[in-house]
C-alpha positions in Angstrom: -22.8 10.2 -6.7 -22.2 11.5 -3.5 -23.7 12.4 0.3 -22.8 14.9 2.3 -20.7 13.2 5.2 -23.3 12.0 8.1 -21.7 13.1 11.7 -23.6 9.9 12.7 -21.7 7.4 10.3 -18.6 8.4 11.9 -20.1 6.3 15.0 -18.0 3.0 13.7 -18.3 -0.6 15.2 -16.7 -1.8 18.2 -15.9 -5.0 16.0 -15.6 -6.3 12.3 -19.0 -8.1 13.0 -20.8 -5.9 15.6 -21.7 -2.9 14.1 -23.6 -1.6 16.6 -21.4 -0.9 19.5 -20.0 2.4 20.3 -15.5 1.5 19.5 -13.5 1.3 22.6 -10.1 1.9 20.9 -7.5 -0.6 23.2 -4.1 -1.0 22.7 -4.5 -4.6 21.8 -6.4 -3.7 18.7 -3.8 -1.3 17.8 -1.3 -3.7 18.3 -3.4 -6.8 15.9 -3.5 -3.6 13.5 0.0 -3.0 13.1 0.8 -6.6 13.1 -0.9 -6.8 10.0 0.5 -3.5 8.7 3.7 -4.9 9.3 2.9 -8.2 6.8 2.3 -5.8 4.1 5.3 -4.9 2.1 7.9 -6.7 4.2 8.2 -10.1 2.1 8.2 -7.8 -1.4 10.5 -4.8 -0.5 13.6 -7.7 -0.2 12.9 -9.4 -3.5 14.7 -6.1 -4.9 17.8 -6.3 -3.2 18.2 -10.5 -3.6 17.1 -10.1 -7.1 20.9 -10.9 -8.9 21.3 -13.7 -7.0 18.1 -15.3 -7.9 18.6 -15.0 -11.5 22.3 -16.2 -11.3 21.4 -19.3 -8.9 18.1 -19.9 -11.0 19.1 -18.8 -14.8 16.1 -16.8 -14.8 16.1 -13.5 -17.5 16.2 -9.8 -16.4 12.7 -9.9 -18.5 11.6 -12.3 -15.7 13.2 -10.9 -13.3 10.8 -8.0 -14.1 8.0 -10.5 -14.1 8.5 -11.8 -10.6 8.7 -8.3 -9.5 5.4 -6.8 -11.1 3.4 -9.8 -10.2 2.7 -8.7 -6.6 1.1 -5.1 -8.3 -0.7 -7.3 -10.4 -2.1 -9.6 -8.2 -3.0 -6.8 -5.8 -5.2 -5.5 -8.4 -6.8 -8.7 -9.7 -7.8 -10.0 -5.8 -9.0 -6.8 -4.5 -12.8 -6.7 -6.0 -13.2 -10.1 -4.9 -11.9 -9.3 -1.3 -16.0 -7.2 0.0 -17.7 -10.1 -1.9 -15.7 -13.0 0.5 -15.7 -10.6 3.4 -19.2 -10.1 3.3 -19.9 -14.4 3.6 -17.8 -15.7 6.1 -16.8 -12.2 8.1 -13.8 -9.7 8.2 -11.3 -11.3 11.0 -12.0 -14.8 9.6 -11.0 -13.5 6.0 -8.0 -11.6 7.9 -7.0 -14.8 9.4 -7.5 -16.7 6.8 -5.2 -14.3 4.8 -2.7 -14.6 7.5 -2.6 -18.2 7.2 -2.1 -17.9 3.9 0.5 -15.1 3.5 2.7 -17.6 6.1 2.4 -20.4 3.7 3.6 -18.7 0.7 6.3 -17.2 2.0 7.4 -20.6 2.6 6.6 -21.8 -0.7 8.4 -18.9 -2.2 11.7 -20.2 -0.3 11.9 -24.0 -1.5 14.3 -24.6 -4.2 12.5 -24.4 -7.5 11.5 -21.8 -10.3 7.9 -22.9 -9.9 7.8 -22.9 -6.4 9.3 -19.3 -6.1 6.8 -18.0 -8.7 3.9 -19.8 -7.3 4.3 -18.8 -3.5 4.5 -14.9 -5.2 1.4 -15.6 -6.6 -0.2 -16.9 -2.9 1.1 -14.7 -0.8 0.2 -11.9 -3.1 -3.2 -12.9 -2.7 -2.6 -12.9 0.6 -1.5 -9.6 1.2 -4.4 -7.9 -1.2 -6.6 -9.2 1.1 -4.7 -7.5 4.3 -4.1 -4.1 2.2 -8.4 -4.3 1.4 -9.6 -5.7 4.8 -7.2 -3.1 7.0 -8.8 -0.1 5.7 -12.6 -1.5 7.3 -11.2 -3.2 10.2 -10.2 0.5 11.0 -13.7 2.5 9.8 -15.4 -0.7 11.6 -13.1 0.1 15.2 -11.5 3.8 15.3 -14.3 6.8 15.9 -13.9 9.0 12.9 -11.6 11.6 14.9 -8.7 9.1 15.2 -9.0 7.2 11.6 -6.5 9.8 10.4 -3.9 9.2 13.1 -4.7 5.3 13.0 -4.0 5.4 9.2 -0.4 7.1 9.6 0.7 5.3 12.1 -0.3 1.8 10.2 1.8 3.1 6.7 4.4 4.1 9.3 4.9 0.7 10.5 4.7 -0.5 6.9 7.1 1.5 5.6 9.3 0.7 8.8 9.4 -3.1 8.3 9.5 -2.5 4.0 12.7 -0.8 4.7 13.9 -3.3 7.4 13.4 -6.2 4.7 15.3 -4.6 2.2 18.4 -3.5 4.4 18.7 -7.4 5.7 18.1 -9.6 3.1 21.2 -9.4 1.4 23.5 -9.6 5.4 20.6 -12.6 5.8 21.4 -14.5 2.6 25.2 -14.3 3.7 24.5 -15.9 6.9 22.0 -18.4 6.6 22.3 -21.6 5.2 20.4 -21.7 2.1 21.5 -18.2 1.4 18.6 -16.7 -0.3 16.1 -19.1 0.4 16.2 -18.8 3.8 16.1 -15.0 3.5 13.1 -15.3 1.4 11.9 -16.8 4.1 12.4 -14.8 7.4 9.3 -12.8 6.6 7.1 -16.0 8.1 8.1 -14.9 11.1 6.0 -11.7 11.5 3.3 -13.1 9.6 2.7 -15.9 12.0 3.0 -13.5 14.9 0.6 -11.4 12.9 -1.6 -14.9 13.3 -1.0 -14.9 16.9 -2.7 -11.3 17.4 -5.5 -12.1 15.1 -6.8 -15.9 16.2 -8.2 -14.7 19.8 -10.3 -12.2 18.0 -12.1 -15.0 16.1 -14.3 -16.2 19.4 -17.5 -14.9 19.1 -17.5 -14.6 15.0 -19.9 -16.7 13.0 -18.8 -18.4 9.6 -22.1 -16.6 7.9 -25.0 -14.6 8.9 -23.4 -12.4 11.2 -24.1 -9.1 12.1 -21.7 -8.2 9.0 -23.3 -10.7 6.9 -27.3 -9.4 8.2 -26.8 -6.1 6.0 -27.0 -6.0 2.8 -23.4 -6.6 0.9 -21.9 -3.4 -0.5 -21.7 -3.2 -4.2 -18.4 -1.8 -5.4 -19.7 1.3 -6.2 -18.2 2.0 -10.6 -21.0 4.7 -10.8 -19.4 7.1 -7.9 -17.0 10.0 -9.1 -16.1 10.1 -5.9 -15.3 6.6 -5.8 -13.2 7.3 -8.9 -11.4 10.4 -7.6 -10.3 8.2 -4.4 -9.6 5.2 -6.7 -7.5 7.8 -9.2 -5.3 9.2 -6.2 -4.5 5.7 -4.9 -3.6 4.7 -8.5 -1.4 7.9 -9.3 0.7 8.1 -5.9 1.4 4.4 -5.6 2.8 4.4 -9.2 4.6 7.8 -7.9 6.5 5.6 -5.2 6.9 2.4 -6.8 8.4 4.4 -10.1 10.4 6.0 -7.6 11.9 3.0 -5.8 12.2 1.5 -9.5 14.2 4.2 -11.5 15.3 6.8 -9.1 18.8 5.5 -8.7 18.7 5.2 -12.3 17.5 8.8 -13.1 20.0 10.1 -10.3 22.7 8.1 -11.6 22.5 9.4 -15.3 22.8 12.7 -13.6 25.9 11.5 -12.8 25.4 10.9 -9.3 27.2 7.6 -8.0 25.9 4.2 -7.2 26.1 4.2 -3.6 25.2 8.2 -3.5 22.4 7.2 -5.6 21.2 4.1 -3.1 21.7 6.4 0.1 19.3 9.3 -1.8 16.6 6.2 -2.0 16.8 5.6 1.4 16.6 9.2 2.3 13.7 9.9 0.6 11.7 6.5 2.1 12.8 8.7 5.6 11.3 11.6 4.6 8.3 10.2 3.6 8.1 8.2 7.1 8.8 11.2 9.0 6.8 13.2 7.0 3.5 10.1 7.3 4.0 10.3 11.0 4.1 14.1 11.2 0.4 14.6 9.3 -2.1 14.1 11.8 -0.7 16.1 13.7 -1.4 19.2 11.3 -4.6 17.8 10.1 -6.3 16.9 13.7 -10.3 17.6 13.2 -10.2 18.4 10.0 -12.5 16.3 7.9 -12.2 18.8 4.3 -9.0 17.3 2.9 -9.1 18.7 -0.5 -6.5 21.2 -0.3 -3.7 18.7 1.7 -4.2 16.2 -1.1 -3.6 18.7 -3.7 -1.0 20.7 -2.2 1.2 17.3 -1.3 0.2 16.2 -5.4 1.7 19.4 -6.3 4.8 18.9 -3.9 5.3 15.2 -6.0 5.1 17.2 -9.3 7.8 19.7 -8.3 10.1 16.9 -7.0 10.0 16.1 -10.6 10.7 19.1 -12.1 13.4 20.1 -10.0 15.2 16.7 -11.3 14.6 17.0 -14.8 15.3 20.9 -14.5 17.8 21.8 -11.8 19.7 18.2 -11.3 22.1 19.6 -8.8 19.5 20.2 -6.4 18.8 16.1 -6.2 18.8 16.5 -2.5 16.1 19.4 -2.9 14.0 17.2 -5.5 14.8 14.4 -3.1 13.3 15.8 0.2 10.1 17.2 -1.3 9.4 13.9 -3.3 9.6 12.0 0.2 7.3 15.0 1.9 4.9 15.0 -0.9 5.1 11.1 -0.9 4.8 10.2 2.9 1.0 12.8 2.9 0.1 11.0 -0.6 0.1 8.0 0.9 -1.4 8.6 4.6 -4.3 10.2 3.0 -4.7 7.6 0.1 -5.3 5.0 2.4 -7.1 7.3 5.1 -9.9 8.0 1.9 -10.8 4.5 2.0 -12.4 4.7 5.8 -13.1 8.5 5.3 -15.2 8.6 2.3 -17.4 5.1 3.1 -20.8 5.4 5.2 -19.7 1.9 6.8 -17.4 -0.9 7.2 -19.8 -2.9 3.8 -18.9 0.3 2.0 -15.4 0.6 2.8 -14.6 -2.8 2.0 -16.1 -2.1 -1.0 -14.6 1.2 -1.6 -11.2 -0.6 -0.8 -11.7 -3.3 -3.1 -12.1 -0.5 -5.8 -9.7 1.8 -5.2 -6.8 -0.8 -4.8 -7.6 -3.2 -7.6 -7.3 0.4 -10.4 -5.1 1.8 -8.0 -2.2 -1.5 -8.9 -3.4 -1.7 -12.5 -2.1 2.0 -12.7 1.3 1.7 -10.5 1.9 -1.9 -12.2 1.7 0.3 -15.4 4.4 2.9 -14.2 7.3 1.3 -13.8 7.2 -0.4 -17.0 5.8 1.9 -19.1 9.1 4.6 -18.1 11.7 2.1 -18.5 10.1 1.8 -22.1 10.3 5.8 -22.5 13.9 5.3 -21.4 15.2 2.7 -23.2 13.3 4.1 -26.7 14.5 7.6 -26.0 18.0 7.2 -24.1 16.9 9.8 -21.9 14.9 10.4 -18.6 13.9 13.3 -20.1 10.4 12.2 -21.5 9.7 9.6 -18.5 10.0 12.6 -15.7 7.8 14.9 -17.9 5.1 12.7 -17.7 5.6 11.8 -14.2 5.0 15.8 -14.0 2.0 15.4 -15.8 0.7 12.7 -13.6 1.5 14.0 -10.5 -0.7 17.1 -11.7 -3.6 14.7 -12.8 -3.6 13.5 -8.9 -3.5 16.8 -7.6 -6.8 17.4 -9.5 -7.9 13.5 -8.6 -7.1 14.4 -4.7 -8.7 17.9 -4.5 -12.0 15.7 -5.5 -11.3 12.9 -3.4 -10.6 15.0 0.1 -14.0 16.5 -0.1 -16.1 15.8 3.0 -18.8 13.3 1.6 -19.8 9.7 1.1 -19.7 7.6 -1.4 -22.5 6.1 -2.5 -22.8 2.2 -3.4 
């Protein structure tokens, strides 16, 4: 079910655990934001580029290869429900910390010199980051006034994709020059997250383990029976396994065009641009505007095109290219923005968050894999970017429902 949206809920907290106070946005709290935006792709996106020297150091298969690779997805999806439950006991910024902690520990897990240990530290700072990726999205509705979640949101996936991109251009120069080659560059992404740690242990004075102002309400119940909750959850699902497919096979799908390696590579990184640009770029044309319906669709639609244009018209990759990174980069922004917009409260968001992002991995876990099967059974792209068409137009009908201005109700 839904609410029509309440101008008063849009009156958010002035912290995690005070939700009484009119926000006072500071620059400090925009600053502890980003610093954990920053810890949210940044130790995955390099995994990519170091991954054929792991398996030649290690031995490991291309098959688990792909393992290590998918587990983060899957892990996002499997901690996320649990993340409101947690949240709601001991508070947000301890949770946040306590995630921080944790993300710093297995990225240094992940770099020791063993199989398990590389595997295992995955797994922790996995956990880690599906915390960060559930907890942002109320840390925001709980601090922002509801004019400025938007511009918040964009400039949080900006620095996210910033930092994603960063990790995946160095690792390979930081393997060369470090001793312990790609251990250590496994490892440079404890950097950020302890100074992600730094930002966020000042905030903890004045929070209470339990029975805090957070923990006085009553605990927001992930709310299955809400089609808007679905719609949101849907739309998060479809766009990530748009990007992740993306960063997966597009090389690939450009390269059986006959498009070179590197040509192919430098198209990638074009398209993560666009989308940046494009992520930064949005508020700006949506300020005040609460009805998102016909954004989301139109930049669904956009994605679906980009596909067309490459299964159709291959010597317009540039073309295809640039409107999958514009489509991409408003996807995104507004995927994560729905999480804060379409809650009555930080409970609900958390809650909402905890939804959306646990079916929202299962789905882009699923994508990846599921086209490299099409591929490999058919020898073709062909039937893999048809049904990325057809998906792309199942979340432009998933996001007209999701932009509505209303609340979910848990």
């Amino acid at each position: 079910m839904t609410a029509p949206r309440n101008p008063t809920a849009l009156a958010p907290t002035a912290t995690a655990e005070n939700p009484v106070s009119t926000p006072t946005l500071s620059a400090g709290l925009v600053l502890a934001i980003l610093l954990v935006a920053v810890n949210l792709r940044a130790t995955l996106t390099g995994v990519g580029t170091l991954l054929p020297a792991i398996e030649h150091d290690t031995g490991l298969t291309a098959a688990a290869g792909g393992v290590l690779s998918t587990l983060p997805l899957l892990m996002f999806a499997v901690t996320s429900p649990f993340v409101g439950r947690v949240s709601h006991r001991i508070g947000t910024t301890r949770l946040l910390v306590a995630s921080l902690a944790a993300l710093a520990a297995g990225t240094v897990l992940r770099s020791l010199p063993s199989v398990a240990c590389l595997f295992a530290g995955t797994v922790v700072l996995s956990a880690a980051i599906a915390v960060g990726n559930v907890l942002l999205p109320t840390v925001i509705r709980a601090n922002v006034p509801g004019h400025r979640v938007h511009t918040i949101s964009a400039l949080y996936v900006t620095a996210m994709g910033l930092f994603a991109a960063l990790s995946s251009g160095i690792s390979v120069p930081l393997a060369k020059v470090l001793p312990g080659t790609w251990h250590s560059a496994l490892a440079w992404g404890v950097v950020i997250a302890l100074a992600a740690l730094a930002g966020w242990l000042p905030r903890l004075r004045g929070t209470r383990p339990s029975g805090g102002a957070e923990s006085r309400g009553k605990h927001a119940r992930t709310p299955w029976k809400s089609w808007l909750a679905w719609q949101v959850s849907f739309f998060m699902g479809l766009q990530s396994l748009a990007f992740y497919t993306a960063i997966a096979w597009l090389p690939s799908i450009l390269g059986g065009q006959g498009m070179s390696t590197t040509a192919a590579g430098w198209m990638l990184f074009y398209y993560q641009v666009v989308s940046l640009v494009t992520g930064m770029v949005l508020p700006l044309l949506t300020r005040g505007r609460h009805d998102q319906r016909f954004t989301a669709a139109a930049a669904a639609a956009i994605v679906a095109a980009s596909f067309a244009i490459l299964l159709l018209l291959p010597g317009f990759a540039v073309v295809a290219c640039t409107l999958l990174g514009v489509g991409s980069g408003v996807c995104l922004v507004l995927a994560l923005s729905f999480q804060s917009q379409r809650a009555s409260g930080p409970s609900e968001t958390t809650a909402l968050a905890g939804m959306a992002q646990s079916i929202g991995y299962l789905v882009a876990a699923a994508g990846p894999l599921l086209l490299g099967v099409l591929h490999e059974a058919t020898g073709s792209w062909t039937g893999a970017l048809v049904l990325l068409i057809a998906l792309s137009t199942v979340m432009a009908v998933a996001g007209y429902g999701a932009g509505r201005n209303r609340h979910v109700r848990t």
